[in-house]
MOPAC internal coordinates of N, CA, C and O (Angstrom, degrees):
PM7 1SCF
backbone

  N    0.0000 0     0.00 0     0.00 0    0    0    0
  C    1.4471 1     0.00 0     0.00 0    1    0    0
  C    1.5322 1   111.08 1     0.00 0    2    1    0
  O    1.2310 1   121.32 1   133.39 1    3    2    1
  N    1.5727 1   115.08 1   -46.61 1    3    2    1
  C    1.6940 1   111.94 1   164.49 1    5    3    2
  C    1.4240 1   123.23 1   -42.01 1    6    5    3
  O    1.2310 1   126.56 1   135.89 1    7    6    5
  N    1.6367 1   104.99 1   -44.11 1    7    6    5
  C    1.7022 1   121.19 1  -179.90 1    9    7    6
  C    1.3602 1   104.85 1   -52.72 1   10    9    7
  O    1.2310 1   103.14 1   129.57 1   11   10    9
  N    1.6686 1   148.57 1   -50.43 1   11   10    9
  C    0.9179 1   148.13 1  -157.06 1   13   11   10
  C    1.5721 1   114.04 1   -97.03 1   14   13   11
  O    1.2310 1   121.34 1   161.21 1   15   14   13
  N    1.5553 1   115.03 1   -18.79 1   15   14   13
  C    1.6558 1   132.71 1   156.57 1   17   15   14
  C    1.4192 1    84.71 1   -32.44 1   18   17   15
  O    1.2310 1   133.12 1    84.38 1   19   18   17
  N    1.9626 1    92.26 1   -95.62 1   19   18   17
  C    1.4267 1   129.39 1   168.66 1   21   19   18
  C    1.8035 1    98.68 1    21.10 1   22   21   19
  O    1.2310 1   141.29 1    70.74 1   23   22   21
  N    1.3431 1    76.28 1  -109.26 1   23   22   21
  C    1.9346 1   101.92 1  -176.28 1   25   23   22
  C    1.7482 1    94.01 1   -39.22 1   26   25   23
  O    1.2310 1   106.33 1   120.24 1   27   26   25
  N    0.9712 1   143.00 1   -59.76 1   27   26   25
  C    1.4246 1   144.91 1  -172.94 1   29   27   26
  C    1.8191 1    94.00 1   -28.80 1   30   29   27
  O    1.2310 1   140.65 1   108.89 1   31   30   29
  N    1.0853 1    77.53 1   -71.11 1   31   30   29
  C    1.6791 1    95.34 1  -170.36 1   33   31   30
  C    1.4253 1   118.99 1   -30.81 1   34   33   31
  O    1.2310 1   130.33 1   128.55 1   35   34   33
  N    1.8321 1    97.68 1   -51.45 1   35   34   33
  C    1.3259 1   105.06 1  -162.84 1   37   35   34
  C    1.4783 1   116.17 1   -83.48 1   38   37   35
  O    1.2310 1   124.92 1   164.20 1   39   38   37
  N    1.5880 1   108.15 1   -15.80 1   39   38   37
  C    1.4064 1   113.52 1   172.03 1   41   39   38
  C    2.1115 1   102.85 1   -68.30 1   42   41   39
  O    1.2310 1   126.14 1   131.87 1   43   42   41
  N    0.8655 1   105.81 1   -48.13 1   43   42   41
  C    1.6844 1   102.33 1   176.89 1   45   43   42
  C    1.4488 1   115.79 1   -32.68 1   46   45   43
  O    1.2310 1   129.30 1   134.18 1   47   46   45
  N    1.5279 1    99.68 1   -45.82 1   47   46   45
  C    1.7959 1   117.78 1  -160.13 1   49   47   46
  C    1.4966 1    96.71 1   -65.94 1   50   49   47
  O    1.2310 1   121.97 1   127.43 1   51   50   49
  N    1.8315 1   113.83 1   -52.57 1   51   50   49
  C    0.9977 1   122.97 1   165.27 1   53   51   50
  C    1.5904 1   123.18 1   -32.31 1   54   53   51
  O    1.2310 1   130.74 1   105.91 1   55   54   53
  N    1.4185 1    96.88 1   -74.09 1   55   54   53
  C    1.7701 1   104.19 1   176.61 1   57   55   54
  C    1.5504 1   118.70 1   -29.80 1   58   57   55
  O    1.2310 1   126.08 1   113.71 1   59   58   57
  N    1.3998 1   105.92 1   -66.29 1   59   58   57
  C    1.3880 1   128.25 1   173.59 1   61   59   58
  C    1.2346 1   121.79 1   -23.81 1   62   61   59
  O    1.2310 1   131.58 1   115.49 1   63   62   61
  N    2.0250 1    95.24 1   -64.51 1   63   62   61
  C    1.6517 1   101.97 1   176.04 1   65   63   62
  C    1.9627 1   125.88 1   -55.37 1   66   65   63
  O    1.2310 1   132.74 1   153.91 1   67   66   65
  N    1.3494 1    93.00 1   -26.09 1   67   66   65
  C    1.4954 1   120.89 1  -176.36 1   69   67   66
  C    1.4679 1    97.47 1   -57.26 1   70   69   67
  O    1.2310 1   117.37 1   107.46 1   71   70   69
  N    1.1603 1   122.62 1   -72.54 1   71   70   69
  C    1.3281 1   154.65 1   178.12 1   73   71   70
  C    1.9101 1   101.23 1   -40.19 1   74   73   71
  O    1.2310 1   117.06 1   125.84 1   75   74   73
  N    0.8663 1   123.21 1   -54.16 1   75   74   73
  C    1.3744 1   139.45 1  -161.81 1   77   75   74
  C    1.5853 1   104.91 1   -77.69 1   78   77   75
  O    1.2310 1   127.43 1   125.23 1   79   78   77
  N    1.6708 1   103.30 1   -54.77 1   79   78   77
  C    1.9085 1   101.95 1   160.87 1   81   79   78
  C    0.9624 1   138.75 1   -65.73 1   82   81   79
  O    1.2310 1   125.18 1   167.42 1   83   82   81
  N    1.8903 1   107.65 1   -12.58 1   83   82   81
  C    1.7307 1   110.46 1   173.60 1   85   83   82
  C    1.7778 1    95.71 1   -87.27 1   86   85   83
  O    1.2310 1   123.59 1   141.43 1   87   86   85
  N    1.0479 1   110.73 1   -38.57 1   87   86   85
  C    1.6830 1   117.56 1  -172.93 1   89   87   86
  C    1.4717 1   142.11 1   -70.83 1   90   89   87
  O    1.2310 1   126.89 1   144.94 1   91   90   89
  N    1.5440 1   104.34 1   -35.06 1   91   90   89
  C    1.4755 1   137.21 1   144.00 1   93   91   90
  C    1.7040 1   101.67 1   -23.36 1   94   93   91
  O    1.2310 1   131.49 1   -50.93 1   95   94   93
  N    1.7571 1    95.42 1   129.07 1   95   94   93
  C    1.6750 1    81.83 1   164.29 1   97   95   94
  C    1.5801 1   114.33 1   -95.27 1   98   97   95
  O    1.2310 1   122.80 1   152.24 1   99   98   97
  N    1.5244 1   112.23 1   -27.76 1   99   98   97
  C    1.9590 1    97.52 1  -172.01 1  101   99   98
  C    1.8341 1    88.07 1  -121.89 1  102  101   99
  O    1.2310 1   129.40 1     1.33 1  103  102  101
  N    1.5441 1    99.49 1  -178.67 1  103  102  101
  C    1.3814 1   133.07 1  -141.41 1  105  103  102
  C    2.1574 1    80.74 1   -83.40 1  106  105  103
  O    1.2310 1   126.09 1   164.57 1  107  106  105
  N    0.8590 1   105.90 1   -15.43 1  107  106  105
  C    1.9670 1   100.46 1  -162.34 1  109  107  106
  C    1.7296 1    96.47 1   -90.63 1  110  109  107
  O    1.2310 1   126.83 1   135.12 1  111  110  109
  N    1.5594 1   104.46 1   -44.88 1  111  110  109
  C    1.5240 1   102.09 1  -178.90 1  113  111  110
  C    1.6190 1   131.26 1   -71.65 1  114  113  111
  O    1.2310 1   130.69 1   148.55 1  115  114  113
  N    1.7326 1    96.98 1   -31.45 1  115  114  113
  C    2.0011 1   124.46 1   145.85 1  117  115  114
  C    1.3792 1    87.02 1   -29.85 1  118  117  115
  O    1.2310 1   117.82 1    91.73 1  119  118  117
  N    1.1615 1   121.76 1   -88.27 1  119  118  117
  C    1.5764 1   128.52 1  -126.90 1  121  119  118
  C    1.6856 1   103.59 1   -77.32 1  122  121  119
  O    1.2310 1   127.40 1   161.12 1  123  122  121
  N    1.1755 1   103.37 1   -18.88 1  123  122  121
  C    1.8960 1   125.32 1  -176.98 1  125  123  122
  C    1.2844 1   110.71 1   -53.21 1  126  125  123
  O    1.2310 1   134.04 1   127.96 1  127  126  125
  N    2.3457 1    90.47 1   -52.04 1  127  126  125
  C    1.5086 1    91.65 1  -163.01 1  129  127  126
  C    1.8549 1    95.61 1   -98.45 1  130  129  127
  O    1.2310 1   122.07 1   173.51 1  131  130  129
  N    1.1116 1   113.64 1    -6.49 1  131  130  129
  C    1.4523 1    95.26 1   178.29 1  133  131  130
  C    1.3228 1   120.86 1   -65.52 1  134  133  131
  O    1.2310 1   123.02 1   134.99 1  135  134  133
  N    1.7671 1   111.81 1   -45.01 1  135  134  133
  C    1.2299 1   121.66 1   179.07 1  137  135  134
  C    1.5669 1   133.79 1   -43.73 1  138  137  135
  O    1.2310 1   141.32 1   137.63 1  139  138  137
  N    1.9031 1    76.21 1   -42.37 1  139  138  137
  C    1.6403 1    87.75 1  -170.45 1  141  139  138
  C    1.5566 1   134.70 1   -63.11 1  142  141  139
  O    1.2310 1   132.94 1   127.63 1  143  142  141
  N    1.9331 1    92.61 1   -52.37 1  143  142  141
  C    1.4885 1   133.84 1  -173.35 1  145  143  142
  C    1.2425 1   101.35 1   -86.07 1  146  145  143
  O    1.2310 1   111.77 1   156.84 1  147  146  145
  N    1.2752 1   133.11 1   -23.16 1  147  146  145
  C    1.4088 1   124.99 1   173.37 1  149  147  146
  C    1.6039 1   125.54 1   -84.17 1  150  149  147
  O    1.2310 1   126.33 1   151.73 1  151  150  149
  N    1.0485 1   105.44 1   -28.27 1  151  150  149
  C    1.2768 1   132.57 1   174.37 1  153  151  150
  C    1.6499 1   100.94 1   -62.40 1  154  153  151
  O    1.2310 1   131.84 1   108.06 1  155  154  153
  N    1.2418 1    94.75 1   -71.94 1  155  154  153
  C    1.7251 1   111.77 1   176.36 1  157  155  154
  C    1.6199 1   115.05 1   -37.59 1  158  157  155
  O    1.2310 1   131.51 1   128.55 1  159  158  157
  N    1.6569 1    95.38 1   -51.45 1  159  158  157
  C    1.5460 1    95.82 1   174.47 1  161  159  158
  C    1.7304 1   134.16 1   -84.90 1  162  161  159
  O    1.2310 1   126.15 1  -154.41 1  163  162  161
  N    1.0218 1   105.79 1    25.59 1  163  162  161
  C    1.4191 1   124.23 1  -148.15 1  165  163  162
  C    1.5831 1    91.35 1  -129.61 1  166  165  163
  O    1.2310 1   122.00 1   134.98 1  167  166  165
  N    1.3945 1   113.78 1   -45.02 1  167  166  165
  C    1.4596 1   118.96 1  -164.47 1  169  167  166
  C    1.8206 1    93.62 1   -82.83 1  170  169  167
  O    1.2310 1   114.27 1   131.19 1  171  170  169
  N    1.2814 1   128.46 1   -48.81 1  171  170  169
  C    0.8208 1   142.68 1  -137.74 1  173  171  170
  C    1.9208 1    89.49 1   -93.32 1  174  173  171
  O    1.2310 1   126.24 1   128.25 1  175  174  173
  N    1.0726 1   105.60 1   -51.75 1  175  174  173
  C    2.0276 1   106.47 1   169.01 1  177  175  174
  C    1.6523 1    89.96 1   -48.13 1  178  177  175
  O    1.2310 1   118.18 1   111.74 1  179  178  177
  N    1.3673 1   121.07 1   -68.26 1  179  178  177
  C    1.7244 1   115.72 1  -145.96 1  181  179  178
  C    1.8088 1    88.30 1   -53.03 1  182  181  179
  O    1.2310 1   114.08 1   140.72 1  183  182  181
  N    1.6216 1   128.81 1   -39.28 1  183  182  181
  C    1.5735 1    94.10 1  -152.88 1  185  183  182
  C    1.1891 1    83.32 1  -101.65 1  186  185  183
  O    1.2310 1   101.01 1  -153.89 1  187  186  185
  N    1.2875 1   152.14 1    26.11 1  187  186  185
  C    1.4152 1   135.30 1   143.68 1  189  187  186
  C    1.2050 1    87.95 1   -59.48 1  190  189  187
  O    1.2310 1   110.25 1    88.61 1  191  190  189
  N    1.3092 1   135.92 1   -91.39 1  191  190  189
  C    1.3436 1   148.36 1  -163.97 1  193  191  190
  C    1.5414 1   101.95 1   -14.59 1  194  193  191
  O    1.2310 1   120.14 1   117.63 1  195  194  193
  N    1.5429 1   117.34 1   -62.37 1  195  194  193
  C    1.2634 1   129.15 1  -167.05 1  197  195  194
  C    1.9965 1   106.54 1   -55.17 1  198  197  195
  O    1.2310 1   121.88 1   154.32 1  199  198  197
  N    1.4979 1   114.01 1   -25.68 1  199  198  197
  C    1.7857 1   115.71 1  -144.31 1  201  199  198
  C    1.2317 1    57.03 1   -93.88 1  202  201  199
  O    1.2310 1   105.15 1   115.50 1  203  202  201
  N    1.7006 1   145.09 1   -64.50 1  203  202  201
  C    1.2880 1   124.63 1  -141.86 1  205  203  202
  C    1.3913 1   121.09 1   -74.17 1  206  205  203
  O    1.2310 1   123.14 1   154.31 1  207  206  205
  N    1.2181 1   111.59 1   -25.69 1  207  206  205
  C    1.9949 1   117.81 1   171.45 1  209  207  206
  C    1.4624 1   109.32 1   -73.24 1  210  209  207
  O    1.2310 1   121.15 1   159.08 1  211  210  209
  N    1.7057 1   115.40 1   -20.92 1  211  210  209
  C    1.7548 1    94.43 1  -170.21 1  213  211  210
  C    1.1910 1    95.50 1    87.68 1  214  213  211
  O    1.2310 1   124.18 1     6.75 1  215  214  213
  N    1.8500 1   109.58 1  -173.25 1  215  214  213
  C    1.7281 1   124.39 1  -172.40 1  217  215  214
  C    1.5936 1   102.06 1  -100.31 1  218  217  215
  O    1.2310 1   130.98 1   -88.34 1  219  218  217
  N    1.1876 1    96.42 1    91.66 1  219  218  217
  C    2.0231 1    85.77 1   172.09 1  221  219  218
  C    2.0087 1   100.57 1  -137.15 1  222  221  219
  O    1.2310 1   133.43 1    34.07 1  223  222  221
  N    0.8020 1    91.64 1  -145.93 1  223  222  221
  C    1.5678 1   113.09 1  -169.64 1  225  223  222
  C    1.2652 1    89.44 1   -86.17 1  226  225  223
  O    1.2310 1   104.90 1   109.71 1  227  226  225
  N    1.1256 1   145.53 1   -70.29 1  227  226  225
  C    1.7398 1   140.46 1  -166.51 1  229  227  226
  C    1.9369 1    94.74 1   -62.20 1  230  229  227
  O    1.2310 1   119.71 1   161.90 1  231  230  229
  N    1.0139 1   118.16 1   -18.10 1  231  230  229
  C    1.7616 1   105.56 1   166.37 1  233  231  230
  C    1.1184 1   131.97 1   -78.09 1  234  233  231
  O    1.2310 1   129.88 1   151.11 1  235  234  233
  N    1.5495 1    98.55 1   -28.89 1  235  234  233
  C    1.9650 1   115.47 1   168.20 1  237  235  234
  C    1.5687 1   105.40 1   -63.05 1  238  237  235
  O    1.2310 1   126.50 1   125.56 1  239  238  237
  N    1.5205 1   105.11 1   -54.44 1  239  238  237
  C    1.3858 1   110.20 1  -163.67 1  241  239  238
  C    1.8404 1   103.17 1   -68.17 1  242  241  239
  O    1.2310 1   104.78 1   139.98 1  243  242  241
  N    1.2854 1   145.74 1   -40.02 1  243  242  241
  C    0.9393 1   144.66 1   146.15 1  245  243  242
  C    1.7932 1   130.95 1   -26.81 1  246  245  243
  O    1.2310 1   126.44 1   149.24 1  247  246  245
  N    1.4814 1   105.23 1   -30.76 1  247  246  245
  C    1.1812 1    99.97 1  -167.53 1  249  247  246
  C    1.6176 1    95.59 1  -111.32 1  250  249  247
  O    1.2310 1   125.06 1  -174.63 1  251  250  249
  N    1.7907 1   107.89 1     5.37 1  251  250  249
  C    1.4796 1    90.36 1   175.18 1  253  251  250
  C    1.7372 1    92.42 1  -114.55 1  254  253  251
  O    1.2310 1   115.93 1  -172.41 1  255  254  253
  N    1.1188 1   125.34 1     7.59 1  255  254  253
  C    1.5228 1   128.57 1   147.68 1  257  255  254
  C    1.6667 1   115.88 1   -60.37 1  258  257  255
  O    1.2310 1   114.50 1   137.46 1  259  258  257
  N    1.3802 1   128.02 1   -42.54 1  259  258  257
  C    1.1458 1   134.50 1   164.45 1  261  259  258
  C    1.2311 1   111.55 1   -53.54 1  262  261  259
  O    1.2310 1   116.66 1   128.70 1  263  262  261
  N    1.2206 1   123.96 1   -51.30 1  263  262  261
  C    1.5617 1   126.71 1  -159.19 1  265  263  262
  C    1.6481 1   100.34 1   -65.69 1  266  265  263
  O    1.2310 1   126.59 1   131.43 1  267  266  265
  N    1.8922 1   104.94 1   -48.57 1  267  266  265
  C    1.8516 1   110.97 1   167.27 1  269  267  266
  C    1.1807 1   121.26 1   -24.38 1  270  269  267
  O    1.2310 1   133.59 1   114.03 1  271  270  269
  N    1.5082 1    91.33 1   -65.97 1  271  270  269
  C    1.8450 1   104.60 1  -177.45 1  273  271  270
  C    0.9754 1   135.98 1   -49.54 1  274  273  271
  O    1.2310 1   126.91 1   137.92 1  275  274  273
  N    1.5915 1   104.32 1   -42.08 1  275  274  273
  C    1.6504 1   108.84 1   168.68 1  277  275  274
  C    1.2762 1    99.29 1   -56.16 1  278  277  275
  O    1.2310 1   111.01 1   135.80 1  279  278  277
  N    1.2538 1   134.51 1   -44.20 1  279  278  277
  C    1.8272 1   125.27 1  -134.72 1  281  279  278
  C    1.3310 1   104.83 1   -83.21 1  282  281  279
  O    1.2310 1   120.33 1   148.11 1  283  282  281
  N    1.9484 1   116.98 1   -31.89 1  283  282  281
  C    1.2421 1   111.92 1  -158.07 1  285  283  282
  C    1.0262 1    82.76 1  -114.84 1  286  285  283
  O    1.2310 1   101.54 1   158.37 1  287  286  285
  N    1.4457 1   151.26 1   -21.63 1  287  286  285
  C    2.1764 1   141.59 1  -173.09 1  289  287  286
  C    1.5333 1    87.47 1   -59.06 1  290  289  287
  O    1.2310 1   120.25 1   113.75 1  291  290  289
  N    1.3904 1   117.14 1   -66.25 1  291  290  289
  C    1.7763 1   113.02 1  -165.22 1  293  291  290
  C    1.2160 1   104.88 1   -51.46 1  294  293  291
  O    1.2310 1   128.14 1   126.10 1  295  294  293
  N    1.5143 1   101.94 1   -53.90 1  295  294  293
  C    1.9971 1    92.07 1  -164.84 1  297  295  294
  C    1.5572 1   129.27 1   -49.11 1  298  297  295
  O    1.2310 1   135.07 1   129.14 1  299  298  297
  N    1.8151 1    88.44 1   -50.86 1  299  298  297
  C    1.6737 1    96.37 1   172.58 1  301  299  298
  C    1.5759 1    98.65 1   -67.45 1  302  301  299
  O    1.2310 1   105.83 1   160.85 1  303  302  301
  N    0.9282 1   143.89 1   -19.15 1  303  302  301
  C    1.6897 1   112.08 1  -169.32 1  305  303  302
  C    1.5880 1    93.09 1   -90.96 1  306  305  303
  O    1.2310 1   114.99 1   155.91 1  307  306  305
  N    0.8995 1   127.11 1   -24.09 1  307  306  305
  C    1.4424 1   135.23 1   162.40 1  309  307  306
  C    1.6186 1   134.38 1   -33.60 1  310  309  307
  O    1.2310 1   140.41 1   115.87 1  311  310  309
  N    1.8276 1    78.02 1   -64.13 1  311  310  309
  C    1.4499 1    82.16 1   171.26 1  313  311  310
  C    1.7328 1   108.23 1   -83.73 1  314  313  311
  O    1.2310 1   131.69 1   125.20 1  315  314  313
  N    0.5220 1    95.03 1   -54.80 1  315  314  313
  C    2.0262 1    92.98 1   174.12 1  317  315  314
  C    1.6805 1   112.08 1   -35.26 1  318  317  315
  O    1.2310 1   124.52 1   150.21 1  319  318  317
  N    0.8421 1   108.93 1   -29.79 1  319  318  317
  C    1.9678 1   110.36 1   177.84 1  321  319  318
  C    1.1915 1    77.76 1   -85.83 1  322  321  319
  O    1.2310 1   104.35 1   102.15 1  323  322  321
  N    1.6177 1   146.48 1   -77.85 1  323  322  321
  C    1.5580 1   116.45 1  -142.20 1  325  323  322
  C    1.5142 1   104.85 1   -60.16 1  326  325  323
  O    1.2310 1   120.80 1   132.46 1  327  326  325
  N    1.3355 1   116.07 1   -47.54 1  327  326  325
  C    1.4972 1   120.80 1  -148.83 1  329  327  326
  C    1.7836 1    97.33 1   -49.86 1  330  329  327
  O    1.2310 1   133.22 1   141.00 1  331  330  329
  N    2.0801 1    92.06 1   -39.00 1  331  330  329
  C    1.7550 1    93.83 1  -173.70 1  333  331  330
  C    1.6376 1   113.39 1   -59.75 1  334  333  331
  O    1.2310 1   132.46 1   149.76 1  335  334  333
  N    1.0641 1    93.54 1   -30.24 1  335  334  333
  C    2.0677 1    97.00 1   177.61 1  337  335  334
  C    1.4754 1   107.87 1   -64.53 1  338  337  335
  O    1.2310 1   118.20 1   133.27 1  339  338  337
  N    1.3004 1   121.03 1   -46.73 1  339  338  337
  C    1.6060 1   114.06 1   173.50 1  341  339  338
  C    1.0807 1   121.34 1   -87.55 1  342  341  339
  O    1.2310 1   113.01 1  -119.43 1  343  342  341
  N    1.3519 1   130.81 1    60.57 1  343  342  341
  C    1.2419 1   102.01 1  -149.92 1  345  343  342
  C    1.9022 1    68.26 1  -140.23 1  346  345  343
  O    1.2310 1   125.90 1   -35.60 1  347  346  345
  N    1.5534 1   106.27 1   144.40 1  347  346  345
  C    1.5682 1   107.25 1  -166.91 1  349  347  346
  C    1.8197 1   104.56 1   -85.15 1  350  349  347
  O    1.2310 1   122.29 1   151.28 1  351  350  349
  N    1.3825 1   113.21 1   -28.72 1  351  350  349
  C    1.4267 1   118.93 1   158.32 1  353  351  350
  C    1.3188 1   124.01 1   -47.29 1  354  353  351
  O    1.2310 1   114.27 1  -147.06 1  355  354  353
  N    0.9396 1   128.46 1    32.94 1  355  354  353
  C    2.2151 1   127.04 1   171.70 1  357  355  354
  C    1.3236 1   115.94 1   -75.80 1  358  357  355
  O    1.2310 1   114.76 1   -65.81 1  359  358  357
  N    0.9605 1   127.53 1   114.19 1  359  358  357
  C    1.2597 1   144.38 1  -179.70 1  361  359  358
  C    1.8589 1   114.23 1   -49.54 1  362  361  359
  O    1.2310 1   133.20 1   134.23 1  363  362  361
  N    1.5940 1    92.10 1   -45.77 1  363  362  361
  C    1.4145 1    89.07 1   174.45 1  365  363  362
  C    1.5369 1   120.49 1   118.32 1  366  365  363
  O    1.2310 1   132.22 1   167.75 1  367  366  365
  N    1.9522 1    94.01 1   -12.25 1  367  366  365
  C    1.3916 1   117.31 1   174.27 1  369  367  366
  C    1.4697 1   121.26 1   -71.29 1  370  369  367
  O    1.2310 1   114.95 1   161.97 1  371  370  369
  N    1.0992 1   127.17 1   -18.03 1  371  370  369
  C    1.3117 1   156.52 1   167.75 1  373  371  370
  C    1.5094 1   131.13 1   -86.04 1  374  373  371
  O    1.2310 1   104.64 1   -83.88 1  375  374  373
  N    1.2916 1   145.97 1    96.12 1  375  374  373
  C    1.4800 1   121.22 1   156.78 1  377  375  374
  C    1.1452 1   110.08 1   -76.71 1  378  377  375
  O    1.2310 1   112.57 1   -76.85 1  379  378  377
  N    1.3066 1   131.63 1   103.15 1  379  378  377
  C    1.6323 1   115.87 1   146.29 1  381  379  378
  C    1.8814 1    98.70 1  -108.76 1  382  381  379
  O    1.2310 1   131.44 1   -34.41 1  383  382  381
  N    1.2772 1    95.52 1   145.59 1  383  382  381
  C    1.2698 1   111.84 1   173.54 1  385  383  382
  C    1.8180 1   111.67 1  -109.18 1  386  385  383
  O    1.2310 1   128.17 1   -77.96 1  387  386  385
  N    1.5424 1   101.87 1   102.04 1  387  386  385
  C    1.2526 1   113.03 1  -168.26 1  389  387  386
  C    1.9797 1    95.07 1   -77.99 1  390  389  387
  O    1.2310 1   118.97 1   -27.53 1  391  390  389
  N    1.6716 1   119.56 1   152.47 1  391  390  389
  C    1.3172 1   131.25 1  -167.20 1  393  391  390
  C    1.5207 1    97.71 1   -75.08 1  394  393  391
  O    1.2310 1   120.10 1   180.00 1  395  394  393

């Protein structure tokens, strides 16, 4: 019954983030809320998933799906904010002053 909270939860985080990239006005605050809330909701589905199977082999494999997510959600949103800072296309809506 926690497992399906769980996942409850994480579909919201999901929604939210959804919500936040159509709603967002520029490309830095997109990428803010995708990273964040998606991540969040993503982690939070896998260990619902995990409370509802118990300790078996689909709980290992779940919790090393989590570990993925972290590694590659940051990086790519990572690299996508720098690339957007160098990127010779700027609109002009923005000051960031890249180093």
């Amino acid at each position: 019954m926690i497992g399906m909270g769980v996942m409850g939860l994480g579909i919201v985080f999901v929604v939210v983030a959804v919500v936040g990239v159509i709603r967002l006005p520029d490309f830095y605050s997109r990428v803010h809320a995708a990273s964040i809330l998606d991540s969040l909701g993503m982690i939070l589905i896998c260990l619902g998933l995990a409370m509802q199977y118990g300790f078996s082999v689909f709980t290992l494999k779940t919790l090393v799906l989590i570990c993925l997510l972290l590694i590659t959600n940051t990086t790519i949103c990572g690299i996508l904010t720098g690339a957007a800072c160098n990127s010779k296309e700027n609109d002009g809506s923005d000051s960031l002053d890249v180093f």
